[in-house]
N, C-alpha and C positions, 0 to 999 in steps of 0.2 A: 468695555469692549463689546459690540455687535456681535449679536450669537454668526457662526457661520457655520456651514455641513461641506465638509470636506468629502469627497468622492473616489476613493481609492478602487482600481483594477486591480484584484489578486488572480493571479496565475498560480496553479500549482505545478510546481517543476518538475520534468519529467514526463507528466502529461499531456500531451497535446492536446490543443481547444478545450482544456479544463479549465474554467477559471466563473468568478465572480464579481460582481460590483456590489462595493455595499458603502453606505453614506454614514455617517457620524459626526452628530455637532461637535463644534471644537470646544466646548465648555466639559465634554467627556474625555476619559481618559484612555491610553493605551490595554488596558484589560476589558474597557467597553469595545473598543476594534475589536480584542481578540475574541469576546464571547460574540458578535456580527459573523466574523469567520469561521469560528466552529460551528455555529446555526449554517450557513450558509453552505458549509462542505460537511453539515450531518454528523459532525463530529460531535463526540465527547468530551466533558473537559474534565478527566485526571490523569493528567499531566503536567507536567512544568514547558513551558513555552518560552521565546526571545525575540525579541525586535533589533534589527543593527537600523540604525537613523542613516547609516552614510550606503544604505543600500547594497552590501556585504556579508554573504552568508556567513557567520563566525569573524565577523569585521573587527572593526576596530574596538577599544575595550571604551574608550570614550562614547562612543556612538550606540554602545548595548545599554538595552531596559529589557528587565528579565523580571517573571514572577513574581510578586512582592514577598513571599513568601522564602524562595528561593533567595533575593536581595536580600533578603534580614539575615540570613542562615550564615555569609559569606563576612570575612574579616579582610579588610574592612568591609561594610555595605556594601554592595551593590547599586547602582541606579534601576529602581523600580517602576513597571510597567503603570503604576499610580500616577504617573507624570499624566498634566491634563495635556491634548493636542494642542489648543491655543499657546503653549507656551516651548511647543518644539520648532518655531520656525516653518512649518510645512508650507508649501506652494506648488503650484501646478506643475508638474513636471518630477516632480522629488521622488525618488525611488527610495526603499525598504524593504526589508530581507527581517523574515517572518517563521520561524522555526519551531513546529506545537510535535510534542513527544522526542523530547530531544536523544530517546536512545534511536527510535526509528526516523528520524529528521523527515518529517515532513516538514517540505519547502515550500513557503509561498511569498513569488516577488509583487510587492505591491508598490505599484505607481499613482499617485495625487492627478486623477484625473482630471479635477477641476475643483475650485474654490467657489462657494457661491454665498451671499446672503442668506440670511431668514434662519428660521428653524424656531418655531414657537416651543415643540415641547425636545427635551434630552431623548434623542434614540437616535441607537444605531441600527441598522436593519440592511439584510440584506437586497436591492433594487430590482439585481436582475443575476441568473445560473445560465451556463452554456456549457453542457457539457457533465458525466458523471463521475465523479472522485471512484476509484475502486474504496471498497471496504478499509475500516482504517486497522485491522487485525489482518489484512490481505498485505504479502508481498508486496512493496512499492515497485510494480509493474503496469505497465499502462492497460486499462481495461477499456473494456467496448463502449462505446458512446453511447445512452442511452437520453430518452426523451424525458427534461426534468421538467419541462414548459408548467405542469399541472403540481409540483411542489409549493406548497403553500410556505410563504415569506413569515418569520417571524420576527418580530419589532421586541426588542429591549429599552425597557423603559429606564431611566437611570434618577430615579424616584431621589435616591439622596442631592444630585444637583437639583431637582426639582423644587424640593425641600431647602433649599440652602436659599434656591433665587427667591423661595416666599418669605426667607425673614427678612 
């Protein structure tokens, strides 16, 4: 299959004009998104996290990929955030429901902006910030908007698909 970079808008809920664009090829997996989003809303990541595929915050149990971590821990299994994007069906339009520190549920809905060709090397990276997250230790209350335009993007390299396309 032809690499392709999927283009997902996350909104975080609650907030108003918070949100981000971040790209990831579809040869990456649902914890490559997650760690694009936690760079891109400045977060850290110890925490357990959750995806619902049918775009439903605590949706359906079919449609949830949660932590792999978390997956292994549950009887049976769980469906793990391991799953690569090329093999969840996504297309332009598809919405997701994106849930990181699940005792304090920060919410982020994320819509498939657009599908496009190409993508030489595995990364996700965040594109483009509108808007400031409050602190993730701060109350989920909306905070003042500040100017992120001069926060510097950082690109995640995913060195094991890299690895894998050179055998």
């Amino acid at each position: 299959m032809p690499h392709q970079t999927y283009v997902f808008t996350a909104e975080l809920v609650g907030f108003e004009g918070v949100r981000r664009t971040v790209a990831v090829r579809n040869d990456l997996t649902l914890v490559d998104l997650h760690y694009a989003l936690q760079s891109a809303f400045g977060w850290d990541d110890d925490h357990l996290y959750s995806f619902w595929l049918d775009g439903r915050f605590w949706g359906a149990e079919a449609a949830h990929y949660m932590h792999p971590e978390h997956a292994r821990s549950l009887v049976p299994p769980g469906q793990s955030a391991c799953a690569r994007l090329e093999e969840l069906d996504l297309a332009e339009g598809r919405q997701l429901a994106y849930v990181f520190d699940l005792e304090r549920e920060w919410r982020v809905a994320l819509t498939v902006r657009e599908v496009h060709a190409g993508g030489r090397r595995a990364v996700a990276q965040c594109i483009e910030r509108v808007g400031a997250p409050p602190p993730r230790d701060e109350p989920v209350i909306a905070a003042e908007p500040q100017d992120t335009s001069s926060q510097k993007t950082v690109e995640f390299l995913a060195l094991m698909v890299e690895e894998a396309d050179a055998t």
